[in-house]
ZAMARGU-4260 file (C-alpha; in steps of 0.2 Angstrom, whole numbers, plus 5000, padded with zeros to 4 digits):
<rodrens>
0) 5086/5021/5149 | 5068/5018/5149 | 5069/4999/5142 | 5083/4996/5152 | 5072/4999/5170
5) 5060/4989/5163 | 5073/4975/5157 | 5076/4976/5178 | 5059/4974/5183 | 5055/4963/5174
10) 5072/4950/5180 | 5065/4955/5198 | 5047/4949/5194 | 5053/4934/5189 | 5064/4932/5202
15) 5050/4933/5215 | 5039/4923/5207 | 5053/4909/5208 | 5057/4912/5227 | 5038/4922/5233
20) 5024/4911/5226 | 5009/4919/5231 | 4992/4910/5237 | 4975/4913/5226 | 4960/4912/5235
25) 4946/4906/5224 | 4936/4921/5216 | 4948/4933/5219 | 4965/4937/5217 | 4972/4947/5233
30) 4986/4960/5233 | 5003/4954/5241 | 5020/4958/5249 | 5038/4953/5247 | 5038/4950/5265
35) 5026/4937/5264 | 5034/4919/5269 | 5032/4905/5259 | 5027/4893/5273 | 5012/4903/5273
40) 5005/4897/5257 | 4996/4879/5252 | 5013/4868/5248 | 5003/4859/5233 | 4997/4875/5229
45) 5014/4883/5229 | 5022/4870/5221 | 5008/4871/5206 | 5014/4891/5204 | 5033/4889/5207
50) 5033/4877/5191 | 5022/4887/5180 | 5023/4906/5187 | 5024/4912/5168 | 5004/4906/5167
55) 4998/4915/5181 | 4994/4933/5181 | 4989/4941/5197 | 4989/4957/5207 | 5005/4955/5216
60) 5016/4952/5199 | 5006/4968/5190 | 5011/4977/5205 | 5030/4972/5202 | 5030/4977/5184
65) 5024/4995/5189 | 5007/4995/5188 | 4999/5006/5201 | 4984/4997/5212 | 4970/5005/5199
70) 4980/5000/5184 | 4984/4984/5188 | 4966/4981/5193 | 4960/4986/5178 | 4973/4975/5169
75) 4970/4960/5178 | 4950/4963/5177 | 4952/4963/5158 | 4965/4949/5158 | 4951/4938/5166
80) 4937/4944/5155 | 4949/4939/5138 | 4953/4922/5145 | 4972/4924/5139 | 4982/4910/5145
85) 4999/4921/5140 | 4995/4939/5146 | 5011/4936/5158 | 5023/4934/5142 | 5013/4946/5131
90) 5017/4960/5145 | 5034/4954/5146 | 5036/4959/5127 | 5027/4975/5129 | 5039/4980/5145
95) 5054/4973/5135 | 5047/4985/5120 | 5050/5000/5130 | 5032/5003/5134 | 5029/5010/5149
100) 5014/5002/5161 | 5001/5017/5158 | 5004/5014/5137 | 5003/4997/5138 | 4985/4998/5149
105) 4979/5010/5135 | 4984/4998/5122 | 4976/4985/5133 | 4958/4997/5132 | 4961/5001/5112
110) 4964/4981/5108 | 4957/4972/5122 | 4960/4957/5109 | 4979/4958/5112 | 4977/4949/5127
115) 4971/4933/5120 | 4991/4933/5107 | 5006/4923/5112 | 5022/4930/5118 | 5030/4921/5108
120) 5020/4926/5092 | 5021/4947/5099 | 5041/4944/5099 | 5041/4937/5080 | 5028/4952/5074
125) 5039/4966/5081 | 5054/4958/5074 | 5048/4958/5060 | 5042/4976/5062 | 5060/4980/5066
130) 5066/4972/5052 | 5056/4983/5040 | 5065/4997/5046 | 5055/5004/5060 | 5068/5008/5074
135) 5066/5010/5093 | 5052/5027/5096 | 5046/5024/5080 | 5039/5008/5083 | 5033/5011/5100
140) 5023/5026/5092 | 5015/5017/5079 | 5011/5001/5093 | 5006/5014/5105 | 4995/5025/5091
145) 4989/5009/5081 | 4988/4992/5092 | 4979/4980/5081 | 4995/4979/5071 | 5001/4966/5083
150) 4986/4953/5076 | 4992/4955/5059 | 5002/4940/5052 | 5020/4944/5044 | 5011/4938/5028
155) 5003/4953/5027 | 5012/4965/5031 | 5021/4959/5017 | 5010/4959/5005 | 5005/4978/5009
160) 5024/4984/5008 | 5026/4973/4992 | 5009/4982/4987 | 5018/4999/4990 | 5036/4994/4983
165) 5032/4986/4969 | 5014/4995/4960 | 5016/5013/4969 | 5036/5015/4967 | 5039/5020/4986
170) 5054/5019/4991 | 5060/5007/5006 | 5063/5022/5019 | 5045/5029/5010 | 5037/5013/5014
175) 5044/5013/5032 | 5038/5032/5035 | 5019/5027/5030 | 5019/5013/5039 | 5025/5023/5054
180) 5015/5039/5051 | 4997/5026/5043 | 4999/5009/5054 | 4980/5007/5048 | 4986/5005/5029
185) 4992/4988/5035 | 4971/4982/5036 | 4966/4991/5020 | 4960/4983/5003 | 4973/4982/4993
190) 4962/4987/4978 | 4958/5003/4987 | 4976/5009/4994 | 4982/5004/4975 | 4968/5014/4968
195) 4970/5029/4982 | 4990/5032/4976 | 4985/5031/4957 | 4969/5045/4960 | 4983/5054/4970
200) 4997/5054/4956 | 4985/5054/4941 | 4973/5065/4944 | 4981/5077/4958 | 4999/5076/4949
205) 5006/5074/4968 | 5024/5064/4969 | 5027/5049/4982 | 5038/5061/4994 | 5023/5073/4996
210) 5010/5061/5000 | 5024/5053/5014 | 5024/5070/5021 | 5005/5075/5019 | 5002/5058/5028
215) 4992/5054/5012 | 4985/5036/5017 | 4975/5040/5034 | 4962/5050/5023 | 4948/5039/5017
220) 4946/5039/4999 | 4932/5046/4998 | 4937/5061/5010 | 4952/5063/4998 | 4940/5066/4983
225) 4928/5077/4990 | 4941/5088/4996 | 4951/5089/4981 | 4935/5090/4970 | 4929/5103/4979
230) 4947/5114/4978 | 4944/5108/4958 | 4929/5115/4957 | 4933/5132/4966 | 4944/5134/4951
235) 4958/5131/4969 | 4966/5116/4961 | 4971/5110/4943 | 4980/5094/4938 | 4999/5097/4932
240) 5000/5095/4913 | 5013/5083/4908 | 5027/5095/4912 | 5020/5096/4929 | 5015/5115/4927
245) 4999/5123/4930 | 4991/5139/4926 | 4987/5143/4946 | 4996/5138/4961 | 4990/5122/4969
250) 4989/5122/4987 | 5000/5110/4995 | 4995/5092/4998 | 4998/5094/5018 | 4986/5108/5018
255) 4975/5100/5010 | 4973/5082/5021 | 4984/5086/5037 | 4971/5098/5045 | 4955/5100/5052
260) 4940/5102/5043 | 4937/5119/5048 | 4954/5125/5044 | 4953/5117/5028 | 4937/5128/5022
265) 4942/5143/5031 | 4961/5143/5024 | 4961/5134/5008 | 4944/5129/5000 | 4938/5149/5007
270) 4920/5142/5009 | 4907/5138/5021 | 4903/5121/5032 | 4886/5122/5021 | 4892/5122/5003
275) 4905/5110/5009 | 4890/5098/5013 | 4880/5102/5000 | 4894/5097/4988 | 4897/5081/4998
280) 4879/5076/4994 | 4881/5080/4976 | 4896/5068/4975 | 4888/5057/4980 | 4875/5057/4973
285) 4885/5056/4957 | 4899/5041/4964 | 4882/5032/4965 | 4874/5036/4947 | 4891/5032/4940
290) 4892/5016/4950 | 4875/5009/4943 | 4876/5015/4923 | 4886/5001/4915 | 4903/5006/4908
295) 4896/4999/4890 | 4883/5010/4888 | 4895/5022/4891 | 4907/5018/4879 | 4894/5012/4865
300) 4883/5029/4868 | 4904/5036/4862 | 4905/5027/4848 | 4898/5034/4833 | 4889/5020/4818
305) 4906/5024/4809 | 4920/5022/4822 | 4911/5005/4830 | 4909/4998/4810 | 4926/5002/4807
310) 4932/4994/4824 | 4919/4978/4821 | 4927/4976/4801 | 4947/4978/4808 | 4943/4966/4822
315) 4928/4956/4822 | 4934/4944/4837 | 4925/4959/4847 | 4908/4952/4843 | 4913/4936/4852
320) 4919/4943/4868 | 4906/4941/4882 | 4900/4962/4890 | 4908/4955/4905 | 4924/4954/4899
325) 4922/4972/4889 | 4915/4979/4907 | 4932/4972/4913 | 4943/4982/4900 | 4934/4996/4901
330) 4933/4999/4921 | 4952/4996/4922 | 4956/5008/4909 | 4946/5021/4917 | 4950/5016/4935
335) 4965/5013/4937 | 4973/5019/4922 | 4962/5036/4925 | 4958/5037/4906 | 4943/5048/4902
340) 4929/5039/4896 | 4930/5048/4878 | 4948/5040/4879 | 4943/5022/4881 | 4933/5025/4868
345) 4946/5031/4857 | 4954/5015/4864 | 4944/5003/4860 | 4939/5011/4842 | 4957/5012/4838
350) 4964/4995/4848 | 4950/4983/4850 | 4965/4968/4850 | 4966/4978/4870 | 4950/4967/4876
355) 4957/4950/4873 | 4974/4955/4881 | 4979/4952/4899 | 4974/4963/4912 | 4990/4962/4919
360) 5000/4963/4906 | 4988/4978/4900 | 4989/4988/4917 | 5011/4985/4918 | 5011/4993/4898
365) 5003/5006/4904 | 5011/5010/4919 | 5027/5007/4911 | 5022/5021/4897 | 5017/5033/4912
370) 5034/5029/4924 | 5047/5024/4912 | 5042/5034/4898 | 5035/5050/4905 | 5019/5049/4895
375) 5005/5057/4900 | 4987/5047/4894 | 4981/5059/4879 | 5001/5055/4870 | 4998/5039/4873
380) 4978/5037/4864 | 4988/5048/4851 | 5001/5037/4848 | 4989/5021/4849 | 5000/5014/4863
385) 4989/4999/4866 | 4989/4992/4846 | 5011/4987/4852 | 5016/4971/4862 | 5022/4977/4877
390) 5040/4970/4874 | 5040/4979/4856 | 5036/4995/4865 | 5049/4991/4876 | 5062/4986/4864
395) 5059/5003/4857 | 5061/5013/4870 | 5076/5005/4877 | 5085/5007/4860 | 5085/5024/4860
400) 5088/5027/4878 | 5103/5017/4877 | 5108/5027/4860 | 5107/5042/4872 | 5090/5049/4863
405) 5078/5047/4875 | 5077/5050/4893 | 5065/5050/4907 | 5058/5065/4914 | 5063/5070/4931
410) 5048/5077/4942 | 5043/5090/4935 | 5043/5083/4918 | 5058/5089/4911 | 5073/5082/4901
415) 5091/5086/4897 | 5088/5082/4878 | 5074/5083/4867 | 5062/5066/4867 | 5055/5060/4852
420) 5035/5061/4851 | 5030/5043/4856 | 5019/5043/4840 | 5036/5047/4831 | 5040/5029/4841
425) 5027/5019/4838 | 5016/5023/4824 | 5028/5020/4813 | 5035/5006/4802 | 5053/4998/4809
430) 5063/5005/4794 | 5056/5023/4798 | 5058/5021/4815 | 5077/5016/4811 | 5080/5028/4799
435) 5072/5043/4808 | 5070/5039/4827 | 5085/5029/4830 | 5098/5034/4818 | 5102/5014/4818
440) 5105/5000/4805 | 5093/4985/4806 | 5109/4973/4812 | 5110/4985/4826 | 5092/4984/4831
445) 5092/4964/4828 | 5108/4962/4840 | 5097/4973/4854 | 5083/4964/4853 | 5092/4948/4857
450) 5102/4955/4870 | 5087/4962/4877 | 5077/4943/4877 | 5091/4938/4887 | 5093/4950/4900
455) 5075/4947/4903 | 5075/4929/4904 | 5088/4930/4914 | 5078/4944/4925 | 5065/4932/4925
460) 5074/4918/4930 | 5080/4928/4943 | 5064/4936/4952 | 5056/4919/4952 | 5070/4911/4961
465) 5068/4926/4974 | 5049/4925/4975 | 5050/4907/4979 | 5062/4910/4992 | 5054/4924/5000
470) 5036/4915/4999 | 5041/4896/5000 | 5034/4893/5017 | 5017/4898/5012 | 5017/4889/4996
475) 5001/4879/5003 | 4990/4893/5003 | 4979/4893/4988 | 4980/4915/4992 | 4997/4915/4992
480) 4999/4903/4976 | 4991/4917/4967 | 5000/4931/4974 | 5016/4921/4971 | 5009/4919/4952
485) 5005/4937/4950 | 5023/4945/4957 | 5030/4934/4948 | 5026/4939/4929 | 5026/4959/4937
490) 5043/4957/4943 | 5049/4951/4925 | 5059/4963/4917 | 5052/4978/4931 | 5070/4979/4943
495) 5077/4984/4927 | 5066/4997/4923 | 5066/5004/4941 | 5082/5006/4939
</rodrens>
């Protein structure tokens, strides 16, 4: 009902600017009637306005898109100050939006910048929005809550959805929610968000629908952590073990972000503002030791004369390998694959082949292990997960789960039939594994194999001719070349084990 009054005045704006030009002084822009007579006006002026009325913004034409006299003072007083030469069609969109005058003058003071955009680039920015799923009310409360949206490109919101898609396993209607309920994720290092839904998942043992609900991505990082450590420390809050039980009853996620610091320390964390600040200092203090002591040291000073000569005399490439590219491992393993740092070293002493692999390759085995698998991070330094190629480990796995004797745990970590240990699966010779795993004969295991390569390459074949598709136009920018390089190799083989 409400776009549908603005659709109106807006056709009888334009209709008066067609048939009542209106005069501007020089320096100032007056106020004017529907009564006034045309003859009344400069003929070369008028003429200038009747062929271009969509480049000209005054009070008259702010008036008949239902601003009141402050309101469109205000707008028109910003208008000039932000020099846009299409204010006229931007407000146009805005009205056509659904907005009404008094939100679009309050998006106008949050993001005086979205004077100085084209109509015509607003229009192709909130279809796009649209087409992500954000449906009328939705959309307006996000413009409405979050204006700077409207300067982002379409490439980026892209990459961001993909980000949340593809690495954090949200689904599309999940995506659509944070984007909805967290606009601001759209401008946030995508590092940082990727790192944020791993310390969330990892470390919290909190699933994607609860983080959509406790609004998880409008808390700064750093805020999630201290309030989390805090709750840790209190002995309020434990990480799930791998069947997603805990000795004490975590508090919901939602009580935990979703309210007020005040609340939080009265309600859940049952402390004082003073110990809460306190602790703040202490961490930190310790984020910034941890920050300068080089992840190295710290692996060295865990590696005992025996373990790093028996890791030197099984791979002595390691001696060759520059400390950056160790440092590189080493921070990936404990960041974003939330090892401990007595796990890397276990790692490293028992797979030091894992330093000259991919970092890519090394994060997806990973994550494939943790999703696909249900494998928590001690199994997998147990099993010496890193020491298999990542399509061996796959092969594996999918043998069996075709066989009917694995499956993957469901949230809370449990199965319908009894899984195999994954030492059981991997530290073991292929005739063992056949034997006592598998139950399977080795022609059966060879005929797999192939037939897995081929789905594979033909996955791969597949997602490439997608990608190019989705991110041809920008295959000029040397960014986006290496975004389109990087989906690519991630999307091999990954739709199938989504599915």
């Amino acid at each position: 009902m409400g776009s549908h009054v603005c659709r109106k005045q807006i056709v009888r704006w334009m209709w008066r600017w067609s048939v009542c030009p209106v005069a501007v002084s020089s320096g100032h822009m007056p106020f004017c009637s529907t009564q006034q007579e045309p003859h009344q006006a400069n003929p070369s002026h008028t003429s200038q306005v009747t062929h271009s009325p969509g480049n000209q913004l005054t009070l008259c034409s702010l008036l008949e898109m239902g601003f009141s006299e402050s309101q469109a003072k205000e707008m028109h007083e910003g208008a000039m100050k932000s020099r846009g030469k299409h204010v006229p069609s931007v407000l146009t969109a805005l009205l056509l939006l659904g907005l009404n005058p008094s939100s679009i003058l309050k998006i106008m003071q949050k993001c005086p910048e979205v004077y100085s955009l084209k109509g015509a680039d607003l229009q192709q920015h909130i279809d796009h929005l649209r087409k992500m799923g954000l449906v009328e009310g939705s959309l307006q409360r996000m413009i409405s809550r979050y204006p700077e949206v409207m300067l982002l490109s379409v490439k980026r919101v892209n990459m961001v959805s993909r980000l949340l898609r593809e690495k954090c396993l949200f689904t599309i209607h999940q995506v659509t929610d944070i984007l909805r309920d967290s606009p601001e994720v759209l401008e946030e290092d995508l590092a940082k968000l990727e790192y944020k839904f791993q310390y969330a998942y990892f470390r919290m043992g909190v699933r994607q629908p609860e983080m959509v609900k406790a609004k998880l991505f409008r808390l700064s990082l750093s805020e999630l952590r201290c309030r989390h450590c805090f709750l840790e420390r209190r002995g309020l809050y434990q990480t799930p073990d791998k069947k997603g039980q805990t000795l004490i009853l975590n508090p919901p996620l939602k009580d935990i972000l979703c309210v007020s610091k005040e609340t939080y320390l009265t309600q859940v964390a049952m402390a004082t503002a003073e110990e809460f600040h306190v602790f703040r200092k202490l961490m930190a203090r310790e984020q910034e030791a941890e920050g300068r002591e080089d992840p190295l040291i710290l692996v060295v000073r865990n590696l005992s004369t025996g373990s790093l000569q028996r890791m030197i005399s099984r791979y002595p490439e390691v001696m060759l390998l520059s400390v950056k590219r160790v440092n590189m491992v080493s921070r990936l393993l404990r960041e974003k694959c939330l090892f401990t740092i007595h796990q890397v070293t276990d790692i490293l002493r028992d797979s030091p082949e894992v330093l000259e692999e991919d970092l890519a390759k090394l994060e997806y085995k990973f994550q494939y292990a943790y999703f696909r698998m249900g494998v928590r991070q001690p199994e997998m330094v147990k099993a010496k997960l890193f020491r298999l190629s990542l399509s061996e480990l796959r092969c594996r796995h999918c043998f069996l789960e075709r066989r009917g004797l694995y499956q993957t745990p469901d949230k809370k970590g449990q199965t319908l039939i009894l899984n195999p240990p994954l030492k059981d699966i991997l530290c073991v010779s292929k005739e063992t594994y056949l034997t006592q795993v598998a139950m399977g004969t080795a022609e059966e295991f060879h005929v797999f194999r192939k037939l897995m390569a081929r789905e594979q390459e033909a996955e791969g074949r597949e997602d490439e001719y997608s990608i190019d598709e989705e991110l041809g136009e920008d295959k000029d920018d040397d960014d986006d070349n290496g975004l389109h390089r990087k989906k690519r190799h991630w999307n091999t083989g990954y739709k199938k084990d989504r599915k």
